[in-house]
Backbone bond lengths (Angstrom), bond angles and torsions (degrees), N, CA, C in turn:
res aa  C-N    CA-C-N  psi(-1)  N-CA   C-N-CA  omega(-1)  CA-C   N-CA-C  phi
1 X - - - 1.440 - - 1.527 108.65 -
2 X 1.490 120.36 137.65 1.416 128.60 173.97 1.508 109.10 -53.78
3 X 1.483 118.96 126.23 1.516 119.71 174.32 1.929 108.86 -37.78
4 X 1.574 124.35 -58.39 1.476 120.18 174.41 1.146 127.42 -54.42
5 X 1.801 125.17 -17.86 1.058 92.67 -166.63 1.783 126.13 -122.72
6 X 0.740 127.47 140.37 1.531 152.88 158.29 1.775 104.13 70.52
7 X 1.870 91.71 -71.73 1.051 124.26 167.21 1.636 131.47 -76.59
8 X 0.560 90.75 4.28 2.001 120.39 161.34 1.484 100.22 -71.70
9 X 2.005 106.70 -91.58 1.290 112.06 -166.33 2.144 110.75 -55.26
10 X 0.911 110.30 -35.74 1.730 117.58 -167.44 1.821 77.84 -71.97
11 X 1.244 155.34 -37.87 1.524 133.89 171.18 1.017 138.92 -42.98
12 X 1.934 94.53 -45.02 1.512 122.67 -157.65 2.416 97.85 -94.85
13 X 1.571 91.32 -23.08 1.444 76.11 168.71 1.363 119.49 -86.28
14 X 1.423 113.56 -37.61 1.345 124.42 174.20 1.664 128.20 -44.99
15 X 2.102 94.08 -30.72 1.418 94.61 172.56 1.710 102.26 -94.28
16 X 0.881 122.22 -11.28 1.933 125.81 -176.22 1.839 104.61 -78.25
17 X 1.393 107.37 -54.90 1.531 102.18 176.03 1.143 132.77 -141.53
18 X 1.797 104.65 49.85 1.107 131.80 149.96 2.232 101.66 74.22
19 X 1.410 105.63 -9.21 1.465 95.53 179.87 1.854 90.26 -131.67
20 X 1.519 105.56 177.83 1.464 125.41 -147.71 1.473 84.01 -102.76
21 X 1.377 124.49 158.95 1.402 107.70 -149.95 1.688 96.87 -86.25
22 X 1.390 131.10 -14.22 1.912 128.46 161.19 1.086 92.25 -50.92
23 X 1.160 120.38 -80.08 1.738 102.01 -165.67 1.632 142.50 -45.60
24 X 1.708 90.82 -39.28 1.900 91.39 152.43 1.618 107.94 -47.84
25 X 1.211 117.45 -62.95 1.390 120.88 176.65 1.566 122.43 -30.97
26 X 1.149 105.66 -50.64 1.433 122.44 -179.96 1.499 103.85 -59.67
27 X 1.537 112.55 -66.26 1.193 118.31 -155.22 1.777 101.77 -72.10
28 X 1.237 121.30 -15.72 1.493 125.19 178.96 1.230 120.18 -81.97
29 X 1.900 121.43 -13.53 1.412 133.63 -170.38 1.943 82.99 -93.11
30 X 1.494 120.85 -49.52 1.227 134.23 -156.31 1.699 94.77 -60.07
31 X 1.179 109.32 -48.58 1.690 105.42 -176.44 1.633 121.57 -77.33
32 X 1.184 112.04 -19.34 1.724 113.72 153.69 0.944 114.23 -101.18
33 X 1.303 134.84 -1.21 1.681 126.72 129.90 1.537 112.57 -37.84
34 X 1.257 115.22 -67.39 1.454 119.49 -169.01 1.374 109.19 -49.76
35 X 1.399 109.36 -52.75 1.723 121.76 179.29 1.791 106.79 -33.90
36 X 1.333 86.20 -71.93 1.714 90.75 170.20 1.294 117.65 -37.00
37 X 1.281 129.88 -75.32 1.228 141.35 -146.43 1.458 98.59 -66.04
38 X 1.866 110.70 -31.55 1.573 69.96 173.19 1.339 103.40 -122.39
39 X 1.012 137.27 57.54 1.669 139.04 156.26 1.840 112.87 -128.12
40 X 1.080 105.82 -14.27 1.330 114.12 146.98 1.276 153.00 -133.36
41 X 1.365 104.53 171.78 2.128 87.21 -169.77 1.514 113.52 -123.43
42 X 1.726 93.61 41.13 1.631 115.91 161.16 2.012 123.84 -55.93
43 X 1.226 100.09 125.30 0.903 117.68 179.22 1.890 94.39 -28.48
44 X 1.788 110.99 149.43 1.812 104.58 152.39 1.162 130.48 -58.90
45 X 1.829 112.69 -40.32 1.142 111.51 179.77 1.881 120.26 -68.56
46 X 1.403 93.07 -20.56 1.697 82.88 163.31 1.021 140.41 -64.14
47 X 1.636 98.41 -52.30 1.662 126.96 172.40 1.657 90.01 -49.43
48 X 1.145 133.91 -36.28 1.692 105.02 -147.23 1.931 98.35 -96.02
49 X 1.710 107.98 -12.07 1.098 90.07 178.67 1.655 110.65 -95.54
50 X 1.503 109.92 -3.92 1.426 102.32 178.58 1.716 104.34 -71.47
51 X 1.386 90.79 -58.03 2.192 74.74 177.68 1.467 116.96 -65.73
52 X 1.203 137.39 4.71 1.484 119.29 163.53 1.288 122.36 133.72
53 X 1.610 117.26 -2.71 1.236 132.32 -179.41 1.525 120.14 -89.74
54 X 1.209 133.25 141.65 1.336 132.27 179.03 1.518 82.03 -81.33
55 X 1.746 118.38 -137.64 1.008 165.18 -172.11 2.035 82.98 -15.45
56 X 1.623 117.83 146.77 1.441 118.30 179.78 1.619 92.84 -88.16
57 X 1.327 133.83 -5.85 0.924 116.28 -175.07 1.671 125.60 -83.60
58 X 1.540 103.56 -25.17 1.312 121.37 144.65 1.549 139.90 -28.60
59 X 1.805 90.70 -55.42 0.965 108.82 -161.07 1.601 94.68 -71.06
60 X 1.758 111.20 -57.32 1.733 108.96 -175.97 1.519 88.29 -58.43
61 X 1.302 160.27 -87.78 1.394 118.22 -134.74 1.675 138.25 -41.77
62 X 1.552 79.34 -38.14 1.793 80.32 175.68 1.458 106.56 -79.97
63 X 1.060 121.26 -32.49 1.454 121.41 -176.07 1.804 104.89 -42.78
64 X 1.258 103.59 -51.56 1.479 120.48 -169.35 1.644 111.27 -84.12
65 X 1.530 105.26 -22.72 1.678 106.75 160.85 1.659 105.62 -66.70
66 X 1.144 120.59 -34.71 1.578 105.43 173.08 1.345 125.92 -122.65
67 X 1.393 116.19 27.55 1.121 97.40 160.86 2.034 109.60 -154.11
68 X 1.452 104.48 18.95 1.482 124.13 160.04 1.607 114.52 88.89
69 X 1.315 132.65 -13.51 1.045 166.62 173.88 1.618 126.78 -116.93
70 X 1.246 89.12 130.05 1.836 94.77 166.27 1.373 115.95 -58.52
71 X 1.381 124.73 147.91 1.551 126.83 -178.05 1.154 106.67 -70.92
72 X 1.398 134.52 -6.60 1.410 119.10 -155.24 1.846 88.66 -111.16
73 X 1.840 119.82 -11.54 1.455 112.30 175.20 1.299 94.55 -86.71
74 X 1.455 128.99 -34.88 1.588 133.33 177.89 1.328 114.69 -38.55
75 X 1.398 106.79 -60.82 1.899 98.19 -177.30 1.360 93.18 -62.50
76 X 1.507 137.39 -70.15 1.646 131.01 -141.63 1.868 98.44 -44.84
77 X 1.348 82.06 -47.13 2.071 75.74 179.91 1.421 122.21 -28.88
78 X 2.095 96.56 -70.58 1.351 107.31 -160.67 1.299 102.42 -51.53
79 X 1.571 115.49 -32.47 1.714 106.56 -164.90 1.711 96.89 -87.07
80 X 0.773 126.49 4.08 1.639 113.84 159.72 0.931 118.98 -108.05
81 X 1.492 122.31 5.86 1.483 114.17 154.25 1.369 114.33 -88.49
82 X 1.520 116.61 -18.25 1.638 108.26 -156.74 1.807 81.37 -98.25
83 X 1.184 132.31 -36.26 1.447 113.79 179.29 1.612 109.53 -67.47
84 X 1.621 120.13 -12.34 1.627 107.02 -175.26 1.933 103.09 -80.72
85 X 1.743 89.81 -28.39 1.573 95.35 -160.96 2.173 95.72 -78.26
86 X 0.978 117.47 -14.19 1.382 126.75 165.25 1.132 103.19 -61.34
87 X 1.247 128.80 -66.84 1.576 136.24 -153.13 1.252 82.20 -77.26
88 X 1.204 161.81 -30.69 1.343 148.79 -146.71 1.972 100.90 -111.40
89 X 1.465 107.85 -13.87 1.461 110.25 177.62 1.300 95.18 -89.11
90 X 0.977 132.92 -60.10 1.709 139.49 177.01 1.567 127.86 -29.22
91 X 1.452 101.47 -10.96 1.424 119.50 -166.36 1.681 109.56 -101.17
């Protein structure tokens, strides 16, 4: 394959960090997803168009391709852990 073209660079990331360079993509919208989700209590459909997604339905698939869960059970968690781990400082 020619060093410029297309299929060149999508090789050279694929062999550098092990994913195809959408999926870096993916997985880089998915982790300031998380940021959001839990430092704010922005709507999904916001969160999903600030990292890059049209439609929220988009956004939960990949959300849930990497991280097993819908984003919207993801936040309820974190915040029931940080109110259990509260109740548990309080003691």
């Amino acid at each position: 394959m020619r060093p410029g073209c297309p299929g060149s660079l999508s090789q050279r990331v694929q062999a550098l960090l092990g994913l195809a360079p959408f999926g870096c993509i993916r997985k880089w919208r998915v982790i300031f997803a998380l940021q959001m989700l839990r430092t704010l209590n922005t709507p999904l459909a916001e969160i999903a168009e600030r990292v890059g997604y049209g439609p929220v339905n988009s956004f939960r698939v990949a959300f849930m391709k990497d991280v097993g869960v819908p984003p919207s059970r993801w936040r309820l968690r974190v915040k029931e852990r940080k109110m259990s781990k509260e109740r548990r400082d309080d003691r």
